[in-house]
C-alpha positions as CSV (number, residue, x, y, z in Angstrom):
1,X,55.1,136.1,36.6
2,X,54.2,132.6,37.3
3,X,56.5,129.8,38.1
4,X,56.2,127.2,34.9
5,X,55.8,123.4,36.1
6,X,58.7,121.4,34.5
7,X,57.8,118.8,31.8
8,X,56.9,115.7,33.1
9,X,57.3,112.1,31.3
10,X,54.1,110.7,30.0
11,X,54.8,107.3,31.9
12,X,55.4,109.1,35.2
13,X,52.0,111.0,34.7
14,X,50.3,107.7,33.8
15,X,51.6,105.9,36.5
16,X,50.4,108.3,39.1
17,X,46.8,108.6,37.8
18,X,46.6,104.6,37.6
19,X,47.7,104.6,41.0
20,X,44.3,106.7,42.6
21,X,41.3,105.2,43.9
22,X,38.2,105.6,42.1
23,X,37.0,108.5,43.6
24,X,39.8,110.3,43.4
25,X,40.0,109.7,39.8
26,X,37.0,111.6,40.0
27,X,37.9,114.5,41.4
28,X,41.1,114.8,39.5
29,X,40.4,117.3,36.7
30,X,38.9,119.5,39.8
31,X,42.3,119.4,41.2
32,X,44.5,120.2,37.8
33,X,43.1,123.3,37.3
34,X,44.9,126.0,39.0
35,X,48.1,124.3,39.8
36,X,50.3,126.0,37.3
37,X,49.5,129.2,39.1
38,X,49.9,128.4,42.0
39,X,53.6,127.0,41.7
40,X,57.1,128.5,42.9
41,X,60.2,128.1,42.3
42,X,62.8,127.4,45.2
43,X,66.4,127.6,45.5
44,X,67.2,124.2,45.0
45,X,65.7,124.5,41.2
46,X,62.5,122.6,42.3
47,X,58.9,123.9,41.8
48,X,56.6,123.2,44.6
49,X,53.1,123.3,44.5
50,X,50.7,123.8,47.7
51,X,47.4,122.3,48.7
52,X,45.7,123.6,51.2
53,X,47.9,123.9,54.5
54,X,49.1,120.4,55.0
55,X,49.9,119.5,51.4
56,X,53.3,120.5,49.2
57,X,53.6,118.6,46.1
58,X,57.6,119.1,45.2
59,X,58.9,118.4,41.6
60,X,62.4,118.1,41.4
61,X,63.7,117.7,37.1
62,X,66.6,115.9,36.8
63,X,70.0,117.6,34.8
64,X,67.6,118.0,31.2
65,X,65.0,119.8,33.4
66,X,62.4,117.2,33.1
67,X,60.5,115.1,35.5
68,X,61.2,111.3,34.2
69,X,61.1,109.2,37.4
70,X,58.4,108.5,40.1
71,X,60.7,109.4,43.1
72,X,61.3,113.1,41.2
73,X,57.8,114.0,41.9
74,X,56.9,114.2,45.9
75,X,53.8,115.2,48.4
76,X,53.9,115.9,52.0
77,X,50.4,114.4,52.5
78,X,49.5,111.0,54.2
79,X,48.4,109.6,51.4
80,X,51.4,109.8,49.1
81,X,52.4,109.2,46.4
82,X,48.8,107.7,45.6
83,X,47.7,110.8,46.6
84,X,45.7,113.4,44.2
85,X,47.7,116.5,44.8
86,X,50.7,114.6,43.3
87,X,48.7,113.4,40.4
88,X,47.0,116.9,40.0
89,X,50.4,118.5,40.0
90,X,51.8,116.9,37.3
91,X,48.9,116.9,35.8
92,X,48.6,120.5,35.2
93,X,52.7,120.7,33.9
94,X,53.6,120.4,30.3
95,X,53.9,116.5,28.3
96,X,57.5,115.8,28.0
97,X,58.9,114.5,24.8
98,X,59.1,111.4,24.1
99,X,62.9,110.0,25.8
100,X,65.1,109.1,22.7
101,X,67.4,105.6,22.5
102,X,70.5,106.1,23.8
103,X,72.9,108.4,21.3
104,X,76.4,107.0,19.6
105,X,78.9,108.6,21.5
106,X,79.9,110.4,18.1
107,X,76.7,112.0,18.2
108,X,75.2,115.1,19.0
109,X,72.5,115.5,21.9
110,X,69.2,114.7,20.8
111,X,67.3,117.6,20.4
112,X,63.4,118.1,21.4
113,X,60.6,117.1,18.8
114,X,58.8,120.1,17.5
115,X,55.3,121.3,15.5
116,X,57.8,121.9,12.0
117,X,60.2,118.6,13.0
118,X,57.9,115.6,13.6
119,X,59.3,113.3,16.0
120,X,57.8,110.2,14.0
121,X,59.4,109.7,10.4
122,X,58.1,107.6,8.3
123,X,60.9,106.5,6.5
124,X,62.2,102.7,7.6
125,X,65.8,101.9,7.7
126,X,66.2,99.5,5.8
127,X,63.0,96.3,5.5
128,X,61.0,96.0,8.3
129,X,60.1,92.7,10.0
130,X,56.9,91.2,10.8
131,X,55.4,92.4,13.6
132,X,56.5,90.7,17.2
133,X,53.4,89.3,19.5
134,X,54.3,92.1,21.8
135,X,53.9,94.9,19.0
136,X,50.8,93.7,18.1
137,X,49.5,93.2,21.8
138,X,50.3,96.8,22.0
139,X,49.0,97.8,19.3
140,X,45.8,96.5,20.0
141,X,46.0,98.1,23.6
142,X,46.5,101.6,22.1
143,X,43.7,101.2,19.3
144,X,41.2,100.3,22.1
145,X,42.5,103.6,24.2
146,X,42.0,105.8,21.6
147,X,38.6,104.3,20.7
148,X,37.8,105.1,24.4
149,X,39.2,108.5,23.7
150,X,37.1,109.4,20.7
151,X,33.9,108.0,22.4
152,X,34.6,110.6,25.0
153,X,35.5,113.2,22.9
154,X,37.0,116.7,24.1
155,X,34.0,116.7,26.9
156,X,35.0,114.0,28.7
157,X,38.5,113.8,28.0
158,X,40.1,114.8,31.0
159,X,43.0,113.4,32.8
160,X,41.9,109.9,33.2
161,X,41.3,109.2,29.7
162,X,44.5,110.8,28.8
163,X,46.7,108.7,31.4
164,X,45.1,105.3,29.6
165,X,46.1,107.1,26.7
166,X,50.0,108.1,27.9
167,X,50.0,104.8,29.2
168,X,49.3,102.9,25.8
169,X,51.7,105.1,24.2
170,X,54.3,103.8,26.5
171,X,53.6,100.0,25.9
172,X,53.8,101.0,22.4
173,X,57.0,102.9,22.3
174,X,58.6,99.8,24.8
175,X,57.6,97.7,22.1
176,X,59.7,99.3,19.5
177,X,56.7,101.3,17.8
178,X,57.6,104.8,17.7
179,X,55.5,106.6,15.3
180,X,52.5,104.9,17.0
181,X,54.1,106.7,20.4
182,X,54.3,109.9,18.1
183,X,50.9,109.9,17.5
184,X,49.3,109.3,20.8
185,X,51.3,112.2,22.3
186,X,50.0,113.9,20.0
187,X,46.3,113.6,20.8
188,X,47.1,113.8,24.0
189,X,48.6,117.3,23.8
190,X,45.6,118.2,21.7
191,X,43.0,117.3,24.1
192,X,44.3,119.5,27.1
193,X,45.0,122.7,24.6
194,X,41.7,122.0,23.6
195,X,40.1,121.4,27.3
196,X,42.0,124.7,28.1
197,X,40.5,126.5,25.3
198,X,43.8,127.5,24.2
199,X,43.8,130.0,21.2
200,X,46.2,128.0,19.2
201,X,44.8,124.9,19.0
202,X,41.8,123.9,16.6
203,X,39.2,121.5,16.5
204,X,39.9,120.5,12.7
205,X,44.0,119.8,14.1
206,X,42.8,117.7,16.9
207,X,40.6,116.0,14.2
208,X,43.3,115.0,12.0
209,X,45.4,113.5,15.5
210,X,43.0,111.4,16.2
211,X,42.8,110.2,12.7
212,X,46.5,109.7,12.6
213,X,46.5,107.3,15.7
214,X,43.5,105.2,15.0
215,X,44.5,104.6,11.4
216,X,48.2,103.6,13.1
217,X,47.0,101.9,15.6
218,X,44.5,100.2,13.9
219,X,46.5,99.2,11.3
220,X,49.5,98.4,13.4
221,X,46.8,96.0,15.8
222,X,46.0,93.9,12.4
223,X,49.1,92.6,11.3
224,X,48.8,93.5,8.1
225,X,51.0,97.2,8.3
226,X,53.3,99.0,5.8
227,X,56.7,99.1,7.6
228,X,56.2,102.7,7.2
229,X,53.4,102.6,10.2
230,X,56.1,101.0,12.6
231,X,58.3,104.4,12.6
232,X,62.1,104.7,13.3
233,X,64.1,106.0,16.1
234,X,64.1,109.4,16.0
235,X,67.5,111.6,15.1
236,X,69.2,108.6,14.3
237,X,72.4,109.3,12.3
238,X,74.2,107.5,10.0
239,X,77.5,108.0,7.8
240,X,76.6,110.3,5.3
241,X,80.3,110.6,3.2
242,X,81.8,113.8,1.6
243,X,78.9,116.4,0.8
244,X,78.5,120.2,-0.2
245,X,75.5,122.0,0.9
246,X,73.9,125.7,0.3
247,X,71.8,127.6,2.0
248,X,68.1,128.3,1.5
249,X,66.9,129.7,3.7
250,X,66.1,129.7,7.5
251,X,63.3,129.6,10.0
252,X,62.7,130.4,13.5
253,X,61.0,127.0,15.8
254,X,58.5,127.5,18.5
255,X,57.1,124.5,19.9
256,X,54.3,124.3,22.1
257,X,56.1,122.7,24.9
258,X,58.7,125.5,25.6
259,X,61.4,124.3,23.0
260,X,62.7,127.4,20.6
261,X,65.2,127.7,18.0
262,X,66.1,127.5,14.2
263,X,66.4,125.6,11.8
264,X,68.4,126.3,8.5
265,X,67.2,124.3,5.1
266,X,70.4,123.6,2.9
267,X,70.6,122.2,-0.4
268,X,73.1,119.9,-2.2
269,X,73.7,120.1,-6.7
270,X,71.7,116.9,-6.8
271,X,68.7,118.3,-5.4
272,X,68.9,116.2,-2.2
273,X,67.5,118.6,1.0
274,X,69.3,119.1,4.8
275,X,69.0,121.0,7.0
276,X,70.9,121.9,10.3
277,X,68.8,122.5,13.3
278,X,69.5,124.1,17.1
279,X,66.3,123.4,19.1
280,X,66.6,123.3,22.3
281,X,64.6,125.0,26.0
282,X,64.0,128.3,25.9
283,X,60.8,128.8,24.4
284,X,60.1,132.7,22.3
285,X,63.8,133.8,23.3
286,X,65.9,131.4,22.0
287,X,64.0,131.1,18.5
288,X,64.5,134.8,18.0
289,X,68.1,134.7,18.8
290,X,69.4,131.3,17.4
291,X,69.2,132.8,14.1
292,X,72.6,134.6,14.9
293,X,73.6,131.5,16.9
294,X,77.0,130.1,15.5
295,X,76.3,126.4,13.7
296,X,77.8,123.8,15.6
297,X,79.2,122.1,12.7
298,X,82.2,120.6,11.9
299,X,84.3,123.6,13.7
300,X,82.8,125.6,11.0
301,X,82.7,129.6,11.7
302,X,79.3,130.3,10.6
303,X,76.4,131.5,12.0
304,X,72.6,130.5,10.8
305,X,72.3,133.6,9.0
306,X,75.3,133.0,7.2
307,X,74.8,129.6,6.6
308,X,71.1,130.5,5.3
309,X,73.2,132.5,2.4
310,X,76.5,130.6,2.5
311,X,77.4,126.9,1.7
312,X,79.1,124.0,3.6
313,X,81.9,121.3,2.6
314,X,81.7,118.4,5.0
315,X,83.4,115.7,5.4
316,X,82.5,112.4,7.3
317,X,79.1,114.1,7.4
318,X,76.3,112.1,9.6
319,X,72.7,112.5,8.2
320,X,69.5,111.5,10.0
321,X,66.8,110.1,7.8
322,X,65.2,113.3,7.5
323,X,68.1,114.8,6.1
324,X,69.6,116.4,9.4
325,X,73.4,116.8,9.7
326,X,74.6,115.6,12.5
327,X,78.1,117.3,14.7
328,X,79.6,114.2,15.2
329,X,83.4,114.6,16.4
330,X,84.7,113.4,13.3
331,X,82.9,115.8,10.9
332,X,84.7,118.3,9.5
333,X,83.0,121.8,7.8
334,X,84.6,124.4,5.6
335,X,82.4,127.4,4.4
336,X,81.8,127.9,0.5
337,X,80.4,131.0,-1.0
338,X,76.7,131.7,-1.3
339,X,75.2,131.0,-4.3
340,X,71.7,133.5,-5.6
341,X,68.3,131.5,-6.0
342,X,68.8,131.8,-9.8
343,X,72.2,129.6,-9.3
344,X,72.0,126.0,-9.2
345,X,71.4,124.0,-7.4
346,X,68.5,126.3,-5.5
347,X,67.3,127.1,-9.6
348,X,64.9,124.2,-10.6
349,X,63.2,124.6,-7.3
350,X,61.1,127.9,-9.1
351,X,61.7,126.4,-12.8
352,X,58.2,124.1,-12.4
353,X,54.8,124.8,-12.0
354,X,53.6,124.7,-8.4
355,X,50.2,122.5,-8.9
356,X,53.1,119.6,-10.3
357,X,55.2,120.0,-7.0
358,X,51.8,119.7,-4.8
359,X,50.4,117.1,-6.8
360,X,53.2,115.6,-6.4
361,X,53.5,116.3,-2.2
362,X,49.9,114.9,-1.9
363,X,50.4,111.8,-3.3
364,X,53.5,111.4,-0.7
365,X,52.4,113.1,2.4
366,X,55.2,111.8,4.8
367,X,57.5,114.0,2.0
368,X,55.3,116.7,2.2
369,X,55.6,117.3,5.5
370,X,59.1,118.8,4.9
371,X,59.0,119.7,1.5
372,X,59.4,123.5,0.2
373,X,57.7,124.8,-3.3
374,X,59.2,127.5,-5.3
375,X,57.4,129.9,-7.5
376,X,57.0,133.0,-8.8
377,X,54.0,135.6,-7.7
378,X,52.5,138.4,-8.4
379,X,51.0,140.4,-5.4
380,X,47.3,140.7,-5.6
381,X,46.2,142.3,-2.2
382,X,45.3,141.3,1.3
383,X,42.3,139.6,2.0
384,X,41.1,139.0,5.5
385,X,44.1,136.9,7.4
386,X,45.6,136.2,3.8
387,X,47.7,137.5,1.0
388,X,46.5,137.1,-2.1
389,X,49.1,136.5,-5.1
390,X,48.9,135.0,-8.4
391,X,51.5,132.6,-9.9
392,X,53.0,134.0,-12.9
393,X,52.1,131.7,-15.2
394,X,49.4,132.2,-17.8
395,X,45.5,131.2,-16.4
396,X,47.4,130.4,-13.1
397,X,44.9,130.6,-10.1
398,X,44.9,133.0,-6.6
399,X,46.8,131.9,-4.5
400,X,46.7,132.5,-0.2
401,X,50.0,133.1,1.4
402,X,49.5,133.2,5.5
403,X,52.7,132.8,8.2
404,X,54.6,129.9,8.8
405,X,54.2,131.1,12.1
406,X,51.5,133.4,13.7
407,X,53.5,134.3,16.6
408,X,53.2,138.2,16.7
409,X,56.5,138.5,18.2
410,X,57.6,136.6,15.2
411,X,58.1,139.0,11.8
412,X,56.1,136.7,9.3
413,X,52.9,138.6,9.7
414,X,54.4,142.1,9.8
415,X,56.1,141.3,6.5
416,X,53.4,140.0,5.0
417,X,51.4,142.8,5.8
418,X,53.9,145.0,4.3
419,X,54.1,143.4,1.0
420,X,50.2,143.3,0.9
421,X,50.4,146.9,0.3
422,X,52.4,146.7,-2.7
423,X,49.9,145.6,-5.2
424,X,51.4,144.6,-8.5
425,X,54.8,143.5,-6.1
426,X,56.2,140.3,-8.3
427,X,57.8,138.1,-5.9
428,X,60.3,134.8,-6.0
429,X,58.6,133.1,-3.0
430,X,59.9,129.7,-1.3
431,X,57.9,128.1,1.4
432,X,55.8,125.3,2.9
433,X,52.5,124.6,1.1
434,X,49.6,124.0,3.5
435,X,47.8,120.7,2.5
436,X,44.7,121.1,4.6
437,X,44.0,124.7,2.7
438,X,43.1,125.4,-0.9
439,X,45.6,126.9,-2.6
440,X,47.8,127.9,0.9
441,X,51.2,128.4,0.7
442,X,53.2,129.5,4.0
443,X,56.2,131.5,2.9
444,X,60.0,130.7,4.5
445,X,61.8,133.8,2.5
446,X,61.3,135.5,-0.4
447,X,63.3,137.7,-2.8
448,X,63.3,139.8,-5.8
449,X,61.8,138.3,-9.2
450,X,64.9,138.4,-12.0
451,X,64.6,141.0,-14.7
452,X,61.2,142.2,-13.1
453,X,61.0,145.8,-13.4
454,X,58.5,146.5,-9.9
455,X,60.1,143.6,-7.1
456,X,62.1,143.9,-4.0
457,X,65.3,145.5,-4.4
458,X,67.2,144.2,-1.1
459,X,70.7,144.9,0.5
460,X,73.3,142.9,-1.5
461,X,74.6,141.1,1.8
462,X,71.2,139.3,1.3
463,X,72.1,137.5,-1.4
464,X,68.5,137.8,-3.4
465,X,66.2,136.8,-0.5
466,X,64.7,137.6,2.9
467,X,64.5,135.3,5.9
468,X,60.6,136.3,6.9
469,X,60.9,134.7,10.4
470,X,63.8,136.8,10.7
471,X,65.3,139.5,8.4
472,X,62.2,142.6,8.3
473,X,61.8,144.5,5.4
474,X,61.3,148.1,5.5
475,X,59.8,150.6,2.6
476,X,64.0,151.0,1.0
477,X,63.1,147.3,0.4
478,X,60.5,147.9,-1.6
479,X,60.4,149.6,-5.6
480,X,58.4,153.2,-5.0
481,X,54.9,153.3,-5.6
482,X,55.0,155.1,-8.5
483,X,56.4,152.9,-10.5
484,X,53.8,150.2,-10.1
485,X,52.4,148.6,-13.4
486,X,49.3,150.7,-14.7
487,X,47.1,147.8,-14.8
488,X,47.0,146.2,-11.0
489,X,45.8,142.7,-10.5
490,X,42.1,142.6,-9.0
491,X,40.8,140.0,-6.9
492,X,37.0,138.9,-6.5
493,X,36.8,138.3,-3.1
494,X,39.5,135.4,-2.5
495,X,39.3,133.9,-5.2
496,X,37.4,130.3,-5.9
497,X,38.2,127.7,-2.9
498,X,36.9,124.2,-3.8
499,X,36.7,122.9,0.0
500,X,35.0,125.9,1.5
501,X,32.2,125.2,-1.6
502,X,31.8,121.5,-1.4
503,X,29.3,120.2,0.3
504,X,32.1,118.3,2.4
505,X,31.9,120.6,4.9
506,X,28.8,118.7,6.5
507,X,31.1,115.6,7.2
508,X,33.6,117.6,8.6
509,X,31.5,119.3,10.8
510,X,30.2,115.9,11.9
511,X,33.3,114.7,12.8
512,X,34.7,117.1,14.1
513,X,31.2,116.9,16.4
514,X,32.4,113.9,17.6
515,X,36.2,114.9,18.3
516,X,34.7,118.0,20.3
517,X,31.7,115.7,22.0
518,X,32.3,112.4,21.6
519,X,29.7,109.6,20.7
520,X,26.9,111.2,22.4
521,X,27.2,114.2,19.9
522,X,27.3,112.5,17.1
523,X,24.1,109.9,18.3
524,X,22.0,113.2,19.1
525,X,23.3,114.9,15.4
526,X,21.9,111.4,14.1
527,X,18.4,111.1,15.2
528,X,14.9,113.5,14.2
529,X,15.4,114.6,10.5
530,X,18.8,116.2,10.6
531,X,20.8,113.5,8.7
532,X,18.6,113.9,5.6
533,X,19.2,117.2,5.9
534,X,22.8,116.8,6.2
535,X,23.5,114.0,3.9
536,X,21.1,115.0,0.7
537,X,23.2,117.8,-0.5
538,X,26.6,115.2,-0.3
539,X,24.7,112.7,-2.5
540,X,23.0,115.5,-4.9
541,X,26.7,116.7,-5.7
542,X,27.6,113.5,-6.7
543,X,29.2,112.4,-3.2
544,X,27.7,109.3,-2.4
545,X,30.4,107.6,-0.8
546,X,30.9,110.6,2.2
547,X,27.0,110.4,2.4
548,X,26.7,106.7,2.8
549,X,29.9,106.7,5.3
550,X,28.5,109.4,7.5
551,X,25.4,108.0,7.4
552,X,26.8,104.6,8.8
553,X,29.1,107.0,11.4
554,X,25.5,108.4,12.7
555,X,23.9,105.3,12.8
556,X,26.5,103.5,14.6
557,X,26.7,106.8,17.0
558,X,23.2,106.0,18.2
559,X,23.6,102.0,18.2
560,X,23.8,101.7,22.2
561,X,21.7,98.2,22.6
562,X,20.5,96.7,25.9
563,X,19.3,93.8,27.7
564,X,16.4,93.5,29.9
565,X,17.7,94.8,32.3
566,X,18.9,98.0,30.7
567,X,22.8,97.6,30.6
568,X,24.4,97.7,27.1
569,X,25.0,94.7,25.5
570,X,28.0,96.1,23.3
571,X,29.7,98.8,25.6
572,X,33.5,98.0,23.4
573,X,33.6,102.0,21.5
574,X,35.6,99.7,18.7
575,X,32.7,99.6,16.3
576,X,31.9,103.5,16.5
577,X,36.2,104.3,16.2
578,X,36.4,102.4,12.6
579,X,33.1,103.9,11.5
580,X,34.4,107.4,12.6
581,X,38.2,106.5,11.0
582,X,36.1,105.4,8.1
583,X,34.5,108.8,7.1
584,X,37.9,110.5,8.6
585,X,39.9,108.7,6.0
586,X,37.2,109.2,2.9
587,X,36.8,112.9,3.4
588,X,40.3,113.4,4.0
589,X,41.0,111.7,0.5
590,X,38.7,113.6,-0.7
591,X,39.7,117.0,0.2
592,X,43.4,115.9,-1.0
593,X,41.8,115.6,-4.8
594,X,39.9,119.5,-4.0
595,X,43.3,120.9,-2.5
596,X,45.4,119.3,-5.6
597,X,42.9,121.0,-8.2
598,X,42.7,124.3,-6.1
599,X,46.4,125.0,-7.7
600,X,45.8,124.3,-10.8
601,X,43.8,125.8,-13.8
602,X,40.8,124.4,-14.0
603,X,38.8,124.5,-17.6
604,X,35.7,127.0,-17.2
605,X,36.7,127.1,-13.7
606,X,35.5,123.2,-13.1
607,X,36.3,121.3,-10.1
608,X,36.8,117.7,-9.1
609,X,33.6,116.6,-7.2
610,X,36.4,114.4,-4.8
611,X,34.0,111.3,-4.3
């Protein structure tokens, strides 16, 4: 088994690459790749990492087991430390997360950022000021790095253009931006998976990154920003009172930079939403066993599982603005009895229709990013990588359940599979709607529908529902076969899906064209008589605007002008990143109008044309 390289800041990395000549900077992708598998592990708890027979590149983490200091990360060569091993070395090792501000002494340890806990809220404490020269210098510098990034696009995005990147992202986060920081790391992380043609990242993700951080930084670099854009400090707790919580349900976190754990979403009886969380290193491991993990809570003598189906009294609770409970020395926890999905206050979460909680979601996505939807389904059958239900609610549309994680070692997809051969299976299904998918609901738990004579029939321990990152149901779960309802539900095909037949797809494919190969791509999609062919069906389906925007995207793509002497007379990417955010932000609105109508009943099966 190979030795993993230890996280290293992105400041540190930057540094180092900034530091190199020229024409080392050119040989510096050359040099990442292969240094992950060439590293070992000594006795001191460094890695080292050999080049050739007279260089040894040492990394030495400090006490959090991450590289955050230029002196941590050593080469034996001549040249160091503006040498390339050194920069190749941490290079090739995992993005550490961003460093938090300095913790209360009341508080709990920071934990690590994750895919399912975004390290960039959007919520402001309390109003925001105007923004400082510094913020806005900053801002300006990261806009005009991730214009350079976009122009390059995947292809050319190797380690240079990701240290001007890291670097930016530190200028920003000095200057008190945080969700700006968020961002960049973000795109940053998303061009090496995708450089490493790594299964789990995807073109369309990467996409929506880049979006994210020029419409921040863009935004941020004008002036003119919502004090949402500037971000908070992550994890940072305030007094939160007297409160009483129950449990909802858990799920098991996986992060992409070797963080694993649970987390455990808890409700209170006016509706307000925590949760309690234990992330922390250990990758696959620790996110199967932290579901048993006692809470560390108050002196509370729970574990998650129990506190998924059990209840909490605290007082002198702390709260993050994301709702997190903090285990501040002076909380105080004592356990309450469980209380069944049809009890309040878990009740009116399956009491509304589910296209009213999405539309509601999509015209608030920082909630939505955390939010869970309740309904009630009836299973339908599997269909390719999805499970196809039906709401049960008269002329309610399919709709696609898929994992909340696709980990195999994880037990969504098992159980999903399982229930998939149960046609005619009603279910009482909580989870996480997918708002880049039509009608895509990732399920947390699920339980038995009430008074429903075919549905799950589980242990009574349970207390009416399933963990489905952890708890796996078996066939005594399930109602025998026999007794399923005469007339099964039948699906044609998967059902109608609003994005996959909108024309659309042609502006996504073009900018995801330029995400994958930067300007170049997009100015060679532009010229003969491709756009026409690209752009007539957008305007014949009524969607003028995305035709006229992609249009301009292209055009701009392919404006590269030059003196008399051939060098470009424009070479800034600035005008080509707003043309690209430009059609990014109009199809994304657009498909927000497609998804919303794609859980709803639709009259003669109609759908919104999204222009």
């Amino acid at each position: 088994m190979s030795t993993e390289l230890p996280p290293v800041a992105p400041e540190v990395l930057a540094e180092a690459v900034e530091n190199l000549t020229a024409r080392l900077r050119k040989k510096l992708d050359a040099a990442t790749e292969g240094c992950a598998a060439g590293a070992a592990r000594e006795a001191d708890g460094s890695v080292t990492v050999r080049f050739g027979e007279d260089a040894l590149v040492t990394l030495r983490p400090g006490p959090a087991g991450t590289v955050t200091e230029a002196g941590q990360a050593t080469c034996s060569c001549l040249l160091a430390p503006r040498c390339l091993h050194r920069a190749a070395a941490m290079g090739a090792a995992p993005l550490a997360d961003a460093a938090p501000p300095p913790p209360a002494a009341e508080q709990p340890e920071t934990e690590a950022p994750t895919e399912s806990e975004p390290a960039d809220p959007s919520e402001p404490v309390g109003p925001a000021p105007a923004l400082t020269a510094a913020q806005l210098a900053a801002a300006a510098a990261l806009w005009h790095a991730a214009a350079e990034a976009l122009a390059a696009g995947v292809t050319a995005g190797g380690a240079v253009v990701q240290a001007e990147l890291l670097r930016a992202a530190h200028t920003v986060r000095l200057a008190g931006l945080p969700r700006a920081e968020a961002a960049a790391l973000r795109v940053v992380r998303g061009l090496r998976a995708a450089r490493e043609r790594r299964a789990t990242q995807r073109i369309g993700a990467l996409t929506g990154a880049f979006r994210e951080l020029l419409h921040t930084a863009g935004v941020l670099a004008s002036g003119a920003a919502d004090p949402a854009l500037t971000g908070t400090a992550r994890r940072a707790y305030a007094p939160g009172g007297s409160l009483q919580v129950h449990g909802l349900c858990r799920e098991p976190v996986l992060s992409a930079t070797g963080y694993g754990g649970v987390v455990t979403h808890l409700l209170a009886p006016d509706g307000a939403r925590y949760s309690v969380s234990d992330v922390r290193p250990g990758g696959l491991a620790r996110a199967r066993g932290a579901g048993s993990a006692s809470v560390a809570l108050g002196g509370a003598t729970l574990d998650h599982a129990g506190l998924a189906r059990g209840g909490l009294r605290i007082v002198g609770a702390t709260v993050s603005a994301e709702g997190r409970l903090g285990a501040g020395r002076g909380v105080r926890a004592t356990p309450l009895r469980g209380t069944l999905w049809t009890e309040q206050p878990a009740a009116p979460l399956f009491a509304r229709p589910a296209a009213e909680a999405v539309a509601e979601l999509l015209a608030d996505p920082d909630e939505a990013e955390s939010a869970l939807l309740g309904c009630d389904v009836t299973v339908v059958g599997a269909a390719g990588e999805h499970l196809l239900v039906r709401e049960t609610r008269p002329d309610a549309p399919l709709l696609r359940l898929l994992p909340a994680h696709p980990h195999p070692e994880l037990p969504h997809t098992a159980n999903l599979r399982r229930i998939a051969a149960y046609p005619g299976l009603q279910l009482r299904v909580l989870g996480r709607p997918d708002l880049d998918r039509a009608a895509t609901l990732r399920p947390l738990a699920v339980g038995p529908v009430p008074g429903a004579p075919y549905t799950l029939r589980l242990p009574e321990e349970w207390l009416g529902r399933a963990d489905l990152g952890y708890d796996r149901l078996q066939g005594i779960h399930f109602p025998p076969q026999a007794d399923a309802p005469g007339q099964l539900p039948v699906a044609e095909g998967q059902g109608p899906d609003p994005l996959a037949d909108s024309p659309l797809w042609r502006v996504r494919r073009l900018l995801e064209t330029g995400v994958a190969g930067g300007r170049r791509a997009v100015a060679e999609a532009a010229r003969g008589t491709a756009p026409l062919a690209s752009f007539g069906p957008l305007r014949r389906a009524g969607l003028t605007g995305a035709a006229e925007l992609s249009a301009a995207l292209a055009a701009e793509a392919d404006r590269r002008p030059r003196n008399a002497f051939g060098r470009l007379t424009d070479p800034s990417p600035d005008g080509y990143a707003w043309a690209w955010l430009a059609a990014a932000t109009h199809l994304a609105a657009a498909e927000r109008s497609l998804v919303a109508a794609s859980w709803a009943a639709m009259p003669n099966g109609a759908m919104p044309t999204g222009r």
